[in-house]
N, C-alpha and C positions, 0 to 999 in steps of 0.2 A: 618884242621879246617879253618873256614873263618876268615879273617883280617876286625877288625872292622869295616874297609870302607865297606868292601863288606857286612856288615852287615847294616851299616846306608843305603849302596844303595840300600839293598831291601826292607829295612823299607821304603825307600823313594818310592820305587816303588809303593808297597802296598799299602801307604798311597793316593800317586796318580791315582792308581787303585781305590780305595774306594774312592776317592773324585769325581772320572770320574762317580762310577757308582751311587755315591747319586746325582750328576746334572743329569743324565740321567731317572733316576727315578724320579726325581724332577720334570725335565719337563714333563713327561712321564705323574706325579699324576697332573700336572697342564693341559696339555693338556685334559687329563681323564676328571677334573673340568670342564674345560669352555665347554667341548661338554654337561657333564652334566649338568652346568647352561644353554647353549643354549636351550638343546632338554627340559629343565623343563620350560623356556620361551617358545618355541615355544608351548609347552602343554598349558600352561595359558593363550597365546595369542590365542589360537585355543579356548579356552575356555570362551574369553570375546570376540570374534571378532563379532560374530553373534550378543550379546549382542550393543556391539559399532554401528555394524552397521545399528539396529533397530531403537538404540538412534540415530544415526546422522539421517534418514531417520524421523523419530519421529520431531527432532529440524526442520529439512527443510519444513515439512508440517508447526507445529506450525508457523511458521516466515511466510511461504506463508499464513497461513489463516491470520494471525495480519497483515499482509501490505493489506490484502482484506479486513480485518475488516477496518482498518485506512480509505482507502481507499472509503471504502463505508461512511464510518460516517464523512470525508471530505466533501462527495456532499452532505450528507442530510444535513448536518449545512453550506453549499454553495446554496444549493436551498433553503433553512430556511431563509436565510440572505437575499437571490433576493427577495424570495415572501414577507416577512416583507418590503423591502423597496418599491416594486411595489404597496403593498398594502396600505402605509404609503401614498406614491404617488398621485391614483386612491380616498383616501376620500378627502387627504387635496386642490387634483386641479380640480377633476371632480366632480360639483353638483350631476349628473348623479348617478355616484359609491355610495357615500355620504350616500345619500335617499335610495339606495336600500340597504346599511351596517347596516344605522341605521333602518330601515322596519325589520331588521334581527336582532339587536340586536348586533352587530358586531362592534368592534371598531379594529382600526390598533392594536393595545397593545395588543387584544386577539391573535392575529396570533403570535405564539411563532416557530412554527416550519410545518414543511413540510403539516406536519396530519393535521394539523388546516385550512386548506383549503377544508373540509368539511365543514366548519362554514362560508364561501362565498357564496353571492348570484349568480345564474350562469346569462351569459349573452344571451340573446336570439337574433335571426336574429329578430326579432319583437323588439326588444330594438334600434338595432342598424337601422333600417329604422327609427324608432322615433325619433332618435336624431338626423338624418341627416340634413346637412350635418357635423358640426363638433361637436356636442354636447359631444362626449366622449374623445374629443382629450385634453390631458394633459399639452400641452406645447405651448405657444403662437404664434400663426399661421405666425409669419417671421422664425420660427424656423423650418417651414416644407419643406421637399425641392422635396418631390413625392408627388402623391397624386396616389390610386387606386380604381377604382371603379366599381361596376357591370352595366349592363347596364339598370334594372330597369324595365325590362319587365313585371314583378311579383308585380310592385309597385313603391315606391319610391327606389332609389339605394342604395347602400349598400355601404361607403365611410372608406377609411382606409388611414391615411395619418400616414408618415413616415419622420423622422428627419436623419441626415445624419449620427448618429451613427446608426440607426435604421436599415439603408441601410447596415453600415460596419457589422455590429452582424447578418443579415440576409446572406449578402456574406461571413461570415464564417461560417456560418452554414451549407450555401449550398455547400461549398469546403470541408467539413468534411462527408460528404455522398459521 
């Protein structure tokens, strides 16, 4: 018969047998898991990915049209703003504009925005002979620093004087073409 030791040693082995083979299965059911949580992520991300990628393509348009919209409703309340103040301009320093805003019924105040330049009187090559030579100029003639003119073959000339911002805003115009 065995000698206790030799009993406690196989108890001892045993035990470490079974403890070797619960780590083993242990990891074995852990491994098992995380492939199972893997492949059930990878099922669910397979399953919203299309989705995600509708929405992000979805958000990219949104954001491009709103920086278009911004965009566009920047110039029209920028040209709204120029035409208010050109008009504001043209009654308060040209007699000329004046007579013809009030003939129409027009005051600066009515012009609110871009549209409201349908409610302007237009100006005709027939206006601008008439008032020659400076009748339609708005700013007091040491402030002009060109002047251009037709050469009147047709009648009297046709005169367009320019101030030296007049000149800088006309050379960027023409470096932006």
């Amino acid at each position: 018969s065995k000698s206790s030791f030799q009993v406690f040693s196989d108890w001892v082995k045993c035990t470490a047998l079974s403890i070797a083979q619960s780590v083993y299965y242990s990891e074995k059911r852990e491994r098992q898991f995380l492939e199972t949580i893997k492949e059930y992520q990878k099922d669910e991300f397979e399953k919203i990915k299309a989705p995600l990628a509708k929405a992000n393509i979805e958000a990219k348009e949104t954001l491009s049209k709103a920086t278009k919209d911004y965009a566009d409703l920047k110039a029209r309340r920028d040209a709204s703003e120029r035409l208010q103040k050109t008009v504001r301009t043209c009654y308060e320093k040209v007699p000329f504009y004046r007579k013809k805003m009030d003939a129409r019924g027009v005051k600066p105040e009515d012009i609110q925005t871009i549209d409201d330049i349908v409610k302007l009187p237009f100006t005709t090559k027939t206006d601008l002979r008439d008032e020659y030579p400076f009748g339609l100029q708005a700013v007091p003639k040491e402030d002009i620093v060109r002047i251009h003119a037709s050469s009147g073959t047709t009648g009297k000339p046709v005169v367009g004087t320019y101030t030296r911002n007049d000149l800088a805003m006309w050379a960027e115009g023409v470096a932006r073409v």
